[in-house]
DSSP file (Angstrom, degrees, kcal/mol; ACC not computed):
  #  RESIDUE AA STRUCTURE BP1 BP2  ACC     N-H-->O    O-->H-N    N-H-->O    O-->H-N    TCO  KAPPA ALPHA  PHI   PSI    X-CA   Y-CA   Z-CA
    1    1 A X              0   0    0      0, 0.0     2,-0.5     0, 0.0     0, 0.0   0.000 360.0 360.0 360.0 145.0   14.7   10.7  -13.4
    2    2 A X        -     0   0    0      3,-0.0     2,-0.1     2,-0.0     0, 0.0  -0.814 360.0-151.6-110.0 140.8   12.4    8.2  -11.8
    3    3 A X    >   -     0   0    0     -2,-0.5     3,-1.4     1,-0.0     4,-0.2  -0.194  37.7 -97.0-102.8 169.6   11.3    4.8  -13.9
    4    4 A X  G >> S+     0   0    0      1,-0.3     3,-2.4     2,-0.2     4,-0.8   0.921 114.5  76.5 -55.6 -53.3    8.2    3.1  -13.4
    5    5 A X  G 34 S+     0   0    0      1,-0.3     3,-0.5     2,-0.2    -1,-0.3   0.635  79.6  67.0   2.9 -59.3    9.9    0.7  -11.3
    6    6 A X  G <4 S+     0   0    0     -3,-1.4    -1,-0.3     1,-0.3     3,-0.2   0.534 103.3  41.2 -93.4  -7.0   10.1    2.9   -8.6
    7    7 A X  T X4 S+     0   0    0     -3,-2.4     3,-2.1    -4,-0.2     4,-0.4   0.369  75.6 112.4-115.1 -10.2    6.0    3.1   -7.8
    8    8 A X  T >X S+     0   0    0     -4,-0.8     3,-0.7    -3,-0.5     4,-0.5   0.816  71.4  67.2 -27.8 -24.3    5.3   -0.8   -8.3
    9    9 A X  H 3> S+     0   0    0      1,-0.2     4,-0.5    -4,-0.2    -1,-0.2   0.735  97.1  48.0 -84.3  -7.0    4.7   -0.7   -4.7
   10   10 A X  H <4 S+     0   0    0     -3,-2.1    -1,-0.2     2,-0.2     4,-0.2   0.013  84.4  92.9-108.9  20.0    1.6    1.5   -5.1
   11   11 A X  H <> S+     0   0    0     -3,-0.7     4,-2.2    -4,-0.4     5,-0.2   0.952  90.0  43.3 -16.5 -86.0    0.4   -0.8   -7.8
   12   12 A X  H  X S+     0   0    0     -4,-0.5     4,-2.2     1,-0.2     3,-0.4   0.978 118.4  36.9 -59.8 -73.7   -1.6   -2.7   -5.0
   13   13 A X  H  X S+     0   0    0     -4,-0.5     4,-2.8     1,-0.2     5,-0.3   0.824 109.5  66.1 -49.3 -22.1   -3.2   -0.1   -2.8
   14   14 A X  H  > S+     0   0    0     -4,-0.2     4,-4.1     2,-0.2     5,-0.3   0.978 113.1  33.3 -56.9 -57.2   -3.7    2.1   -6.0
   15   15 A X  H  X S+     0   0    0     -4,-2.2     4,-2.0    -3,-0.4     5,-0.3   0.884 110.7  60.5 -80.7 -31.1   -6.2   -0.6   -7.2
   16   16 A X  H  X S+     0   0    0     -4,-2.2     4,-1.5    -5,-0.2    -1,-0.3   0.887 111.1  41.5 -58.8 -46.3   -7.6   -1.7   -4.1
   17   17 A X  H  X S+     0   0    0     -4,-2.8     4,-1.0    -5,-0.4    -2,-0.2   0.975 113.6  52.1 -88.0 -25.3   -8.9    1.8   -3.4
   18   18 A X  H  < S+     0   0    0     -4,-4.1    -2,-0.2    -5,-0.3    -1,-0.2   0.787 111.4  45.5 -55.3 -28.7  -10.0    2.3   -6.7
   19   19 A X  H >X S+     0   0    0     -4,-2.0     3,-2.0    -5,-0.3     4,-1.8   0.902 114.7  50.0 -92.0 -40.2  -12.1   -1.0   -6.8
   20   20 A X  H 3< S+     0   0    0     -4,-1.5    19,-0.3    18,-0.4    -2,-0.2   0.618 103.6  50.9 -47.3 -21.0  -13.4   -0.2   -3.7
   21   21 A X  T 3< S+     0   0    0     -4,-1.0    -1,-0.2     3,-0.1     4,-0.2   0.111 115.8  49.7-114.1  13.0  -14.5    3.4   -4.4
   22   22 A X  T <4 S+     0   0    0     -3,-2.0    -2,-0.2    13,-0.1    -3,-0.1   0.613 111.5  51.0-106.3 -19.3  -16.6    1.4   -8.1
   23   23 A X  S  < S+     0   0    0     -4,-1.8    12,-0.6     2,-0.1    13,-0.2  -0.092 114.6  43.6-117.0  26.6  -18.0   -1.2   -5.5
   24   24 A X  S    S+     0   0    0     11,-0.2     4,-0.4    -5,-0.1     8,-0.2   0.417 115.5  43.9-115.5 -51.9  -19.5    1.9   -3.1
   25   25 A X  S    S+     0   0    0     -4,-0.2     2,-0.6     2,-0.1    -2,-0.1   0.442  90.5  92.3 -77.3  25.5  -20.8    4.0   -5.5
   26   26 A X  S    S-     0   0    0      2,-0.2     2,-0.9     1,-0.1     6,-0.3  -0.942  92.9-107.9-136.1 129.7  -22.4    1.3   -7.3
   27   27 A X  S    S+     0   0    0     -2,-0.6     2,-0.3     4,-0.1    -2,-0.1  -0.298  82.4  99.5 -58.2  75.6  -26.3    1.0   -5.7
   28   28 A X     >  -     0   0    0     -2,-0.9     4,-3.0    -4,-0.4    -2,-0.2  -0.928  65.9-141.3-145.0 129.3  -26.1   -2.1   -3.8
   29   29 A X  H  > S+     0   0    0     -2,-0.3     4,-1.7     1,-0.2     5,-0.2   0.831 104.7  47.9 -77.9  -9.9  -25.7   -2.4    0.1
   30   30 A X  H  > S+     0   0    0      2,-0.2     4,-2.6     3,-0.1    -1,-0.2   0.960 113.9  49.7 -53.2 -54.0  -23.4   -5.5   -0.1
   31   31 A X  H  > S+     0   0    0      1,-0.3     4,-1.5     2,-0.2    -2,-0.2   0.904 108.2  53.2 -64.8 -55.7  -21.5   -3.7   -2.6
   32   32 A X  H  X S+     0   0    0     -4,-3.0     4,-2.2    -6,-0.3    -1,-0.3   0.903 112.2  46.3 -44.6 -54.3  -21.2   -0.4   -0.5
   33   33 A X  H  X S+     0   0    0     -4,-1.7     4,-2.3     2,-0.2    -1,-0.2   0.895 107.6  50.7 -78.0 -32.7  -19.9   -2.2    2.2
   34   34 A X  H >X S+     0   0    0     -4,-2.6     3,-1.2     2,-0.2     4,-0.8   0.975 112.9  54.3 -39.9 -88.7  -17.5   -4.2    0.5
   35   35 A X  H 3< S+     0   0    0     -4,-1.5   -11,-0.2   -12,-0.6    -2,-0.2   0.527 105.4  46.7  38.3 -92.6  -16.3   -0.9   -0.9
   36   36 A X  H >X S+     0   0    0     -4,-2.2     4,-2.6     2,-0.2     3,-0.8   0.790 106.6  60.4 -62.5 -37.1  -15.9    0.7    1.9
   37   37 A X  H <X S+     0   0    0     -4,-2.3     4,-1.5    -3,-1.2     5,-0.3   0.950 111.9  40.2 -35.6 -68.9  -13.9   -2.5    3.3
   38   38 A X  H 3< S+     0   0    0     -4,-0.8   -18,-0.4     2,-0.3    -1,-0.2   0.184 109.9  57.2 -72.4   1.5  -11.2   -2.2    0.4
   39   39 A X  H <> S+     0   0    0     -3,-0.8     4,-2.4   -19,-0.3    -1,-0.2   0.727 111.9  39.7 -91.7 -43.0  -10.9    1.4    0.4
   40   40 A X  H  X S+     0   0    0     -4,-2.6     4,-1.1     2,-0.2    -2,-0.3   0.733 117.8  50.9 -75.6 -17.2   -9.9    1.5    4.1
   41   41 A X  H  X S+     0   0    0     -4,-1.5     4,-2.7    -5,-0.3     5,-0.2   0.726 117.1  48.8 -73.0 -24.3   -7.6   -2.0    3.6
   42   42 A X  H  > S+     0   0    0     -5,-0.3     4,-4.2   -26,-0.2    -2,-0.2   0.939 108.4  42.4 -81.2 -31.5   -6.2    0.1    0.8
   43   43 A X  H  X S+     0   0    0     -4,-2.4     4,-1.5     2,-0.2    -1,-0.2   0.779 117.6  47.7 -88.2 -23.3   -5.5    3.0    2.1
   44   44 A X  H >X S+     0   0    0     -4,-1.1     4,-1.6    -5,-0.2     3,-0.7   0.963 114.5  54.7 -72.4 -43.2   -3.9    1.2    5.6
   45   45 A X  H >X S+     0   0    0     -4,-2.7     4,-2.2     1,-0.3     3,-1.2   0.940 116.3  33.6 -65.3 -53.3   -2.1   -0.9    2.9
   46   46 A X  H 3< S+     0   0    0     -4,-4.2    -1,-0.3     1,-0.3     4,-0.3   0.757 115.7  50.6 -73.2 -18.5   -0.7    2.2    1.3
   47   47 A X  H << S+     0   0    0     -4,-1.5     4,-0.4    -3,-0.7    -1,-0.3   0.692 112.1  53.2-150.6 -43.2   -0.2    4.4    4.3
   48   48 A X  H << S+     0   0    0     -4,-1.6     3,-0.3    -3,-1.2    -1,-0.2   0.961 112.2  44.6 -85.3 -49.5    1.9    0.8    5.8
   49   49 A X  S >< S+     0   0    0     -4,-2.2     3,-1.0    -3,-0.2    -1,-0.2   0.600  90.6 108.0 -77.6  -3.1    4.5    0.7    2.1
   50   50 A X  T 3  S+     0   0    0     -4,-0.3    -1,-0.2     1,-0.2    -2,-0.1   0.804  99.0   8.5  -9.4 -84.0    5.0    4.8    2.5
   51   51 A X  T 3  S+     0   0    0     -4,-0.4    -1,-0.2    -3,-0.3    -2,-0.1  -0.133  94.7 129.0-119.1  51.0    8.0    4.5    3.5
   52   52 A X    <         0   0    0     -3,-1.0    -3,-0.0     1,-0.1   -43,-0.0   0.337 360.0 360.0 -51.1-175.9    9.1    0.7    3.0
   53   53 A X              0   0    0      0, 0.0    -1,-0.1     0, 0.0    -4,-0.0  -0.356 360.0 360.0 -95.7 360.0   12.5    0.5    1.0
C-alpha cells in the first residue's frame, strides 16, 4: 500500500499549478499572466520529478 510519503514530490508542482490556474482566472491582466507563468513552471516542474527516484 502506498503512504503519503511516496507523492511529497508532487506537493510542489501540485500547488504551483493550482495557484497559477486562481491567479488566471481571476480578472486582472497582471494576474493572468502570472498565472499562466506558474502553471507552465509547474507543469515543466512536474513533468521534470516524473520519474526522479
Amino acid at each position: 500500500m502506498a503512504s503519503i510519503f511516496d507523492y511529497a514530490d508532487e506537493i510542489g508542482p501540485t500547488t504551483l499549478i493550482i495557484v497559477g490556474f486562481l491567479l488566471f482566472v481571476f480578472p486582472e491582466p497582471a494576474t493572468s499572466a502570472f498565472g499562466a507563468g506558474l502553471m507552465l513552471f509547474g507543469a515543466a516542474y512536474w513533468f521534470w520529478e516524473w520519474n526522479r527516484p
